[in-house]
Each structure stands twice: as structure tokens, then as C-alpha cells.
C-alpha positions as CSV (number, residue, x, y, z in Angstrom):
1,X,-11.6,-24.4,-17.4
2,X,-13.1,-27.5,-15.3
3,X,-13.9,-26.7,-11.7
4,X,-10.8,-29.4,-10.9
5,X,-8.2,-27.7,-13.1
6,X,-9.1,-23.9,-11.0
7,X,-9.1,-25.6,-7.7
8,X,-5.1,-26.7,-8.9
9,X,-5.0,-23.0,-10.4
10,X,-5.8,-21.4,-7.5
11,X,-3.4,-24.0,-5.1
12,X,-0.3,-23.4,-7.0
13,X,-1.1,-19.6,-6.6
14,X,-1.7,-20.1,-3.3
15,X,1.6,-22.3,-3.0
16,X,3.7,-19.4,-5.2
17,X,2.1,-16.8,-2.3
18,X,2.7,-19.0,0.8
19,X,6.7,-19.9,-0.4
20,X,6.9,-15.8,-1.1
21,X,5.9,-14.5,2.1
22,X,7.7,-17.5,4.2
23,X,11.0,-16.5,2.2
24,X,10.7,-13.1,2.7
25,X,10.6,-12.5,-1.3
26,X,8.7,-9.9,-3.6
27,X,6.0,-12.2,-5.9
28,X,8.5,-11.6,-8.9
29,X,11.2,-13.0,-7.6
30,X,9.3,-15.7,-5.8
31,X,7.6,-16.5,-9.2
32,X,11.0,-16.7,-11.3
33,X,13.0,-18.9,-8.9
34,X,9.7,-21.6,-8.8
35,X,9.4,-21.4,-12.7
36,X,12.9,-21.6,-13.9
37,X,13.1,-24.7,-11.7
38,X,10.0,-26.6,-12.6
39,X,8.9,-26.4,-9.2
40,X,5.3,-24.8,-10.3
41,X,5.2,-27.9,-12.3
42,X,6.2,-30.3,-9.0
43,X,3.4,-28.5,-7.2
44,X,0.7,-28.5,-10.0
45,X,1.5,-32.7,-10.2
46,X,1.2,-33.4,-6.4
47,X,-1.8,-31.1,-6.1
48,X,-3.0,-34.7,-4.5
49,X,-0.9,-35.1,-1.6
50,X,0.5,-31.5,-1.4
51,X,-3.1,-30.3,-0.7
52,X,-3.1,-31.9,2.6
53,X,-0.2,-29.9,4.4
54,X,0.0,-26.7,6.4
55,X,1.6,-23.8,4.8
56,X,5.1,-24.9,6.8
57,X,4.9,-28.0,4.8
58,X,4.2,-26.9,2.0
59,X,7.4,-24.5,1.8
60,X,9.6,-27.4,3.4
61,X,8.1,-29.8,0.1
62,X,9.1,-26.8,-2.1
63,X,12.6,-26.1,-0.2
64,X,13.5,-30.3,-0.5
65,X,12.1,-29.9,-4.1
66,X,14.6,-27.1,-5.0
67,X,17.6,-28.3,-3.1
68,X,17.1,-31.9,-5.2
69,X,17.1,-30.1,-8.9
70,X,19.9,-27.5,-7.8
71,X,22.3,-30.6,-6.8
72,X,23.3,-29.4,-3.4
């Protein structure tokens, strides 16, 4: 794996972790709800701009993401 692709590894982990514990979810659960609706994807294709928020942005990004595909 190229040192770029792990960096992205390691920020959607870190973005799967940071939406868990913000939601007050168990990493299953957490990990399910991201994946089934392609947000892991979302996050893994704005690595570029996603990068550069806090940890309250990032779950805001991911909440506006989910609300948009669930058609709320």
C-alpha cells in the first residue's frame, strides 16, 4: 500500500471512530450505518478537504452526508 493510500486508510478509520464516539454508538453499529450508506466512500473521496476540519466538522460533514442520501 502507498504511504498516500494509508494516510486515507488511517483517516477514514479515524473518521468511522470520531462519528462513533460523537454519536454515542458501539464501532459495529457505527461501521454498518457509514457502509450501507456509502458514506465511508464520501469520506475516502474528500480525504482532500475533509482532512482539514476538527472532529465537530467532520461528524457535521458525515451528518449532512447521511441526511442527503436518506432523503429527509
Amino acid at each position: 500500500m502507498e504511504k498516500r493510500d494509508l494516510r486515507r486508510a488511517e483517516f477514514v478509520v479515524y473518521c468511522i471512530e470520531t462519528y462513533k464516539d460523537k454519536k454515542n454508538l458501539d464501532g459495529k453499529t457505527a461501521y454498518q450505518k457509514l457502509k450501507n450508506s456509502g458514506a465511508i466512500e464520501y469520506i475516502d473521496e474528500n480525504y482532500d478537504a475533509l482532512h482539514t476540519f476538527g472532529d465537530d466538522g467532520i461528524v457535521w460533514n458525515i451528518d449532512e452526508y447521511l441526511l442527503a442520501v436518506s432523503g429527509d
